[in-house]
KOLFI-298668 format. One line per field, with one value per residue (C-alpha): x, y, z. Coordinates in steps of 0.001 Angstrom, whole numbers, plus 524288, in hexadecimal, padded with zeros to 5 digits. Each point is the difference from the previous one (the first is absolute). Layout:
N
c1: [X;...]
c2: [Y;...]
c3: [Z;...]
***
This chain:
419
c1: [80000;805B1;7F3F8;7F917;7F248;7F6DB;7F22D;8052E;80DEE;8070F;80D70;8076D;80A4A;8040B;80207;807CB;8086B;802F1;80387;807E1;8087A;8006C;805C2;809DA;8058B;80557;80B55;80FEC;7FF8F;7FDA5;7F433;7FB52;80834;7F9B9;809D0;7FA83;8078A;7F9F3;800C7;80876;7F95E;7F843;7F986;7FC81;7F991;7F89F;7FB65;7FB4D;7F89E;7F984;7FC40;7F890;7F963;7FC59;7FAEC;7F877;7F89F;7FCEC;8084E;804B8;80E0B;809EC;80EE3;807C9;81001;8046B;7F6CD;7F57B;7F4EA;7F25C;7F3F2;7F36B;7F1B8;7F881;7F411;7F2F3;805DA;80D69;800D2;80174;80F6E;8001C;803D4;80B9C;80763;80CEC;80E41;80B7D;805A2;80D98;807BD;80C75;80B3E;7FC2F;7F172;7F278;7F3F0;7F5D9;80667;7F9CF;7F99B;7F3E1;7FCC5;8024D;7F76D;7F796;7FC0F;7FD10;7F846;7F82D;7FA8A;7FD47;7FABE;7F6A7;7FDA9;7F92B;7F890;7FA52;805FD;7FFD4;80B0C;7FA3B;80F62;809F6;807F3;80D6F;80B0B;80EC6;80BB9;80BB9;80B42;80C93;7FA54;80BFB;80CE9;80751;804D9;801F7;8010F;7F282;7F38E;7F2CE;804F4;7F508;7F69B;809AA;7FF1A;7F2D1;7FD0F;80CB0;809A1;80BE9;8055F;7FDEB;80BF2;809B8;7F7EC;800B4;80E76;7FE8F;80A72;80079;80AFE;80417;8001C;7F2BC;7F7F4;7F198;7FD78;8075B;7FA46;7F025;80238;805CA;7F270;7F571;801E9;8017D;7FC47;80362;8006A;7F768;7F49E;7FE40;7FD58;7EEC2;7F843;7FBD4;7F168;80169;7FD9A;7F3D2;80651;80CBC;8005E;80A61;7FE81;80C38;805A8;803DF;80EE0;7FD7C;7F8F1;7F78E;7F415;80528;802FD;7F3B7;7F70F;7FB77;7FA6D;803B0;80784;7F952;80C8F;8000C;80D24;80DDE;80B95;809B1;80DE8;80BD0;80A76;810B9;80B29;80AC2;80DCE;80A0E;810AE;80A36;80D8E;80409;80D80;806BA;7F8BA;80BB3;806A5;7F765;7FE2F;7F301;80263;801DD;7F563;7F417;7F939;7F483;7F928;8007F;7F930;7F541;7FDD9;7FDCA;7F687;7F7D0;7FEF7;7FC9B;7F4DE;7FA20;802D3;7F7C3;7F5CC;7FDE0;801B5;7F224;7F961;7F5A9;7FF50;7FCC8;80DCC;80A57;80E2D;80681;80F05;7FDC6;80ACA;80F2F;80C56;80D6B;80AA6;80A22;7FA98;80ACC;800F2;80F26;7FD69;7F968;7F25F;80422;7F147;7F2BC;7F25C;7F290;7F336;7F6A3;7EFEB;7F8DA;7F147;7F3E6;7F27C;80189;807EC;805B5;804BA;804D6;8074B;804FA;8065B;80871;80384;8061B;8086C;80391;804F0;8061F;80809;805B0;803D2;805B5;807C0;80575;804D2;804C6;80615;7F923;7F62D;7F35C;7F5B0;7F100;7FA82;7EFF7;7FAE3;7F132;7F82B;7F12D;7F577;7F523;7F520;7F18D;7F54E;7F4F3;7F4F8;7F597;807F0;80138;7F17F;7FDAA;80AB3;7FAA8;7F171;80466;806D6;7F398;7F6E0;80574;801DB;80F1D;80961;80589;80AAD;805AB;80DEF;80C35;80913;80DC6;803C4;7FCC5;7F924;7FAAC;7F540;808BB;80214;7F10A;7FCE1;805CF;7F61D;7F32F;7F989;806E4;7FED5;805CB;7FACA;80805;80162;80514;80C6D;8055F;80ABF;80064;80BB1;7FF9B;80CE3;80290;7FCFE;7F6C0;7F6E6;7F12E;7F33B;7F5FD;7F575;7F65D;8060F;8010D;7F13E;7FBC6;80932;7FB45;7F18C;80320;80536;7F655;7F585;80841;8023F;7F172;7FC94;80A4D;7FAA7;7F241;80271]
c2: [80000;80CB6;80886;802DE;80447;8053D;804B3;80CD1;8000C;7F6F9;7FF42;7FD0D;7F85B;7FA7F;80DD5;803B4;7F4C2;8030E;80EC3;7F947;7F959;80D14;808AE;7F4D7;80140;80D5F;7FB30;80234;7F0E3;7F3E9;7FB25;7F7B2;80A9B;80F1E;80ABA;80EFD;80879;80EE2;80B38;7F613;7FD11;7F4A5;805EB;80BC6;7F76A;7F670;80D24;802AA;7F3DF;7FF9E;80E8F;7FB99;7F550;80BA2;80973;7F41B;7FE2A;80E0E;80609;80C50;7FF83;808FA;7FEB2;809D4;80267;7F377;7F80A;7FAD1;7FCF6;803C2;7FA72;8039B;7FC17;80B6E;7FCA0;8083D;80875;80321;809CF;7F41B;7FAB9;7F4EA;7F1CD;7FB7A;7F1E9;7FD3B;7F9FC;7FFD3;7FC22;800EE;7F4BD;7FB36;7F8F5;7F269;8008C;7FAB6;80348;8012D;80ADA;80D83;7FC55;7F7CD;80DEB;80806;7F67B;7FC10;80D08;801CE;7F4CD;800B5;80E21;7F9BC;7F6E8;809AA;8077E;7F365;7FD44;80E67;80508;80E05;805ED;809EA;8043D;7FF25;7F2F7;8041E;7F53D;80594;7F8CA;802BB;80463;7F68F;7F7C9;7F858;807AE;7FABB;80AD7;809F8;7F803;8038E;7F95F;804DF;80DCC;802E9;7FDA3;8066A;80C24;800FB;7FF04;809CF;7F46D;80665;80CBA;8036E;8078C;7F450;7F6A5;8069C;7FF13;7F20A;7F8F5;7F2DC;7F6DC;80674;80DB8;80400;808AF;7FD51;80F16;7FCC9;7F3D8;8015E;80CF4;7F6C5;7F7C0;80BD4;801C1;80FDC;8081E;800EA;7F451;8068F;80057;7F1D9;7FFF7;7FD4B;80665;7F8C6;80152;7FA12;7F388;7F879;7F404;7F69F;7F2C3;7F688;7F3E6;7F887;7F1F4;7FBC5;7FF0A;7F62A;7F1D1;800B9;80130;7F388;7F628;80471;7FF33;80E2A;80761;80DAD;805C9;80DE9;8059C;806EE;80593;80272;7FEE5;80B13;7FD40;807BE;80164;8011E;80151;7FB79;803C6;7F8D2;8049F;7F809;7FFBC;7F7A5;7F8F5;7F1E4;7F369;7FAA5;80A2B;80426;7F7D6;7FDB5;8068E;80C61;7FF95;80A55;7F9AA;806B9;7F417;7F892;80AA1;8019A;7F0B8;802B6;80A7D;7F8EC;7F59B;80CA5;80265;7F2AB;7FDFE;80D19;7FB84;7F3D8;80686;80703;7F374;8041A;7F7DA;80CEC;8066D;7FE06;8039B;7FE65;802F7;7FF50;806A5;7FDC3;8091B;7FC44;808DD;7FCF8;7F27E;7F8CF;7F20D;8026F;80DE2;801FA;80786;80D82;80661;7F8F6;805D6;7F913;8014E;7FC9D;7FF7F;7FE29;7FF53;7FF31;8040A;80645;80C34;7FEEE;7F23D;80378;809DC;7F7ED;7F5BB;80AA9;8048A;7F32C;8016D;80CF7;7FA5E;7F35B;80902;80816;7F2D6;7FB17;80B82;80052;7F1EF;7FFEE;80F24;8016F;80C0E;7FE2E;80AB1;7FEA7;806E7;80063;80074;7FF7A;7FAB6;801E0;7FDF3;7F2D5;801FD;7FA6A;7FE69;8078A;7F887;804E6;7FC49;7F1BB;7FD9D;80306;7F6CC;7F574;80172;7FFBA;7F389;7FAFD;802DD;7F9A3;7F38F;8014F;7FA1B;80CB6;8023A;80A5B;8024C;80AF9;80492;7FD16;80560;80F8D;804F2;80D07;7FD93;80331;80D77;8025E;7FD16;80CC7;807CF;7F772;7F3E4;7F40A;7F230;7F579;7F317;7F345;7F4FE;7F441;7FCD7;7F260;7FBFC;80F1F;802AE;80ED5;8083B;7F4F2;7FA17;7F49C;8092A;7FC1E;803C0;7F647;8060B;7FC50;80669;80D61;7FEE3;7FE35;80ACE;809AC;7FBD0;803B0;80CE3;803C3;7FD6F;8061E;80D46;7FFC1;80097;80946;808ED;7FF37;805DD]
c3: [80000;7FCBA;80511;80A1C;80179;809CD;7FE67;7F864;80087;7F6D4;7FD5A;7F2B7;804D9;7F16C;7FB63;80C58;7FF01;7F302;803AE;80A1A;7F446;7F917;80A58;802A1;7F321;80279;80477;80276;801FD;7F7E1;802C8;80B41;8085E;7FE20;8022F;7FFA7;806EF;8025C;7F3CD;7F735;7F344;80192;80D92;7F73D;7F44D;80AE6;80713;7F222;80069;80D06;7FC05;7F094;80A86;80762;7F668;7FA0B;80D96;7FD7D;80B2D;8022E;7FFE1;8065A;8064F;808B8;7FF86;804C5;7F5AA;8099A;7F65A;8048A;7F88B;80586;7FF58;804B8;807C5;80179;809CE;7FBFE;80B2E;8094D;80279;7F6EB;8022C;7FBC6;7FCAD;7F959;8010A;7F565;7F53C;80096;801D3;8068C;7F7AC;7FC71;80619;7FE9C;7F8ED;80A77;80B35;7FED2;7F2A3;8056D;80818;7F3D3;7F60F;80A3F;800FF;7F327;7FE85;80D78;7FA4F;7F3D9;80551;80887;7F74F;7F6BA;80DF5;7FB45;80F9B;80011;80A4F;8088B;803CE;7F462;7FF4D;7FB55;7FC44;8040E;7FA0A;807CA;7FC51;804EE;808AB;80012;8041E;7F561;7F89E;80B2C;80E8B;803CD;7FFC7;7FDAA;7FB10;7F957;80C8B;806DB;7F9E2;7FFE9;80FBE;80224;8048A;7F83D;7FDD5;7F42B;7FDE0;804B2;7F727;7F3CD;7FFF4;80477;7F4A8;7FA6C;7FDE6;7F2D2;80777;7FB30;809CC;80217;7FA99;7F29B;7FECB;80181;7F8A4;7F44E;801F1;7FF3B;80E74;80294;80BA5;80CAE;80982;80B88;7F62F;8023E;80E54;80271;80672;80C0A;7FB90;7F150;802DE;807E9;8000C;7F879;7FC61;7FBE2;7F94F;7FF84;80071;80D7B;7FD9C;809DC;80349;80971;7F6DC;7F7BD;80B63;8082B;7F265;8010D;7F4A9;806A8;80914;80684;80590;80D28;800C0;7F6A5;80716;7FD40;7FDF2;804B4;7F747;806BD;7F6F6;80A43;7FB7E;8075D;7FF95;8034F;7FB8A;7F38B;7FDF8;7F98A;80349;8035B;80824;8091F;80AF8;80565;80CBE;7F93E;7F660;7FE3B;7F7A6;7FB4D;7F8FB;80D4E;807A8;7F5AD;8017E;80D7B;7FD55;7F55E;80AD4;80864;7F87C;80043;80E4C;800D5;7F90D;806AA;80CF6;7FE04;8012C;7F7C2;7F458;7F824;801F9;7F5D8;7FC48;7F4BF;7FA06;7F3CC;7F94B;8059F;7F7A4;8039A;7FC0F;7FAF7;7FB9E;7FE5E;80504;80455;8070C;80DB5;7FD5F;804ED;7FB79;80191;7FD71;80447;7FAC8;80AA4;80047;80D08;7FFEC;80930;7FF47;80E86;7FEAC;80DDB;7FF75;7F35D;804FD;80CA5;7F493;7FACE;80C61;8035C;7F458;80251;80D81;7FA51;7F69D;80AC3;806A4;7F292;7FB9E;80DD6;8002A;7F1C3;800E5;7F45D;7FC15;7FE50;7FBA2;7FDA1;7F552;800DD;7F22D;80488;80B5F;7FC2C;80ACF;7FCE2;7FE76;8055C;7F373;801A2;8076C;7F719;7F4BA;8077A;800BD;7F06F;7FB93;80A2C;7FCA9;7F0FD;7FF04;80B32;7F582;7F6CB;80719;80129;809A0;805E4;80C51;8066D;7FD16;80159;7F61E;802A3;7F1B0;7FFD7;7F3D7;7FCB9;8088E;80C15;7FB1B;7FB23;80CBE;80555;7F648;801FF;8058D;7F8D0;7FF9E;7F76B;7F80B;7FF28;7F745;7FF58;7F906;7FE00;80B02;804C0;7F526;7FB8B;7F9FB;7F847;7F0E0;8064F;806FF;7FCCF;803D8;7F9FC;7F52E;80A9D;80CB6;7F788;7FC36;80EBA;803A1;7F643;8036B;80EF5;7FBD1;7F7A3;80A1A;809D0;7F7AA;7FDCE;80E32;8019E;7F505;803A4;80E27]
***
């Protein structure tokens, strides 16, 4: 079955599926894997896409500086803040078809497909596509989201650069993108309500045989850069008494991190190292120069907060014992955040009526819904997606878990809009 059907609503889940396969072409990366990194050339010609898909639902179409795409349904009372859904499309290196896309499609389809129920909004529905989602090209996540609830300075941003140099300003201009940053930021009043449809990332919803997932909280993630000095020399001659290694100490802090982590004992707090730079990088010369990239997330701020100040601690101790310097660089440390209760209820007494198997869950990855939440009430839709595998070629979402999904949200916008 690739649609699903209520009394009015129906979903085209063929025709979805096969935009699916469409998007996925545009693409750095030979097909299974999908590669579309933010402004380069085949993320401006699949925004091109998703916007014809747009102007054929007959949506009203508009994007600020940064290239957040805004297509809007306007309801009987466009006075009214609107409600609004969306995720990405950007992709990282060597990814999957299904993460961001079934929230950007899925939109599309669920107001085509309420708009063939003949459902009339009473507040404008309005799809945004964000603009890098992923923090691929410039080492931040979600800056499109960002922008838009005042997270970054808009200044410091815009000469944000790239690997080849590039900054942000020089780059978005390149794409159509002109203006100044600051005219992205919402007003806190635009928006009645934001919902996310999105694969789980996760499997929870797989093992247990759910249909949905009605999230309750994302955990936020704090972000270190951990730069650690030593002092470098011959493999051979110098003896171990006298070393500074500064690989060794950043082994002890990546097992910092974890030890900080599990010393929560909340099953919700993680730590990760997931990058590790040894300079010089020779296998016959003592590391004089290491530099850690470390994540540590929670859906409580505080404990959160209490993880990375056990590492903070444990790399006083470690730079002591190993006369080595260490120095903790804090690229971002965003707050969680608690989905809106009202928001809750629709998503629950959507999937209800449709005789889905629904369950509460949290977010452990952050999306742009952590950032929407700061400018109105959000919540967020899950999916199933086979063995939990996401960021990678093999990532699927059946035709018929993407149906039910875009069912729930279109009922769920339609509450939302009638209010």
């Amino acid at each position: 079955m690739r649609s699903m059907s209520s009394d009015a609503t129906t979903v085209d889940g063929n025709r979805l599926w096969r935009e699916l396969d469409a998007l996925a072409q545009f693409s750095e990366a030979p097909a299974p894997a999908v590669t579309r990194v933010v402004f380069s050339d085949v993320d401006r010609r699949a925004r091109e896409y998703v916007k014809a898909l747009c102007r054929e639902a007959l949506l009203e179409i508009r994007e600020d500086a940064v290239g957040n795409t805004f297509a809007r349904w306007p309801g009987t009372d466009p006075v009214l803040p609107a409600v609004a859904t969306g995720s990405h499309i950007d992709a990282i290196p060597n990814a999957g078809i299904f993460d961001g896309t079934v929230g950007v499609l899925g939109a599309i389809e669920a107001f085509r497909a309420l708009r063939r129920s003949g459902f009339d909004p009473r507040r404008s529905l309005e799809l945004i596509v964000f603009t890098s989602e992923e923090p691929t090209r410039f080492g931040v996540g979600c800056l499109g989201s960002r922008l838009m609830c005042s997270g970054l300075d808009p200044d410091i941003t815009d000469n944000m650069k790239d690997r080849d140099g590039r900054a942000l300003a020089e780059i978005r201009a390149d794409a159509g993108f002109t203006g100044p940053l600051s005219s992205v930021a919402l007003k806190k009043d635009r928006y009645a309500a934001f919902v996310e449809l999105h694969i789980e990332q996760g499997p929870i919803l797989e093992t247990r045989g759910l249909d949905i997932g009605v999230v309750t909280a994302i955990a936020a993630p704090a972000s270190l850069r951990v730069h650690i000095e030593g002092e470098g020399g011959h493999a051979g001659a110098v003896l171990m008494p006298d070393r500074r290694d500064a690989f060794l100490a950043a082994a002890e802090v990546a097992l910092a991190v974890e030890a900080a982590a599990r010393g929560t004992g909340s099953i919700d707090s993680v730590g990760t190292v997931g990058v590790c730079e040894v300079f010089p990088g020779a296998i016959n010369s003592v590391p004089s120069q290491a530099t850690l990239g470390v994540d540590v997330r929670d859906i409580e701020g505080a404990r959160r907060d209490a993880a990375l100040a056990a590492i903070r601690k444990a790399c006083e101790e470690i730079a002591a014992r190993r006369r080595v310097s260490i120095v903790i660089e804090t690229i971002n440390a965003d707050a969680p955040c608690q989905c809106a209760p009202a928001i809750i209820e629709a998503i629950a007494a959507a999937a209800a009526a449709r005789g889905l198997r629904a369950a509460s869950l949290i977010s452990r990855a952050y999306h742009d819904s952590l950032f929407m939440s700061r400018v109105a009430p959000t919540g967020m839709i899950f999916i199933p997606c086979r063995g939990g595998v996401s960021h990678r070629p093999d990532e699927y979402a059946s035709p018929d878990a993407i149906a039910r999904g875009v069912a729930v949200l279109a009922d769920t916008l339609a509450a939302l809009a009638s209010g």
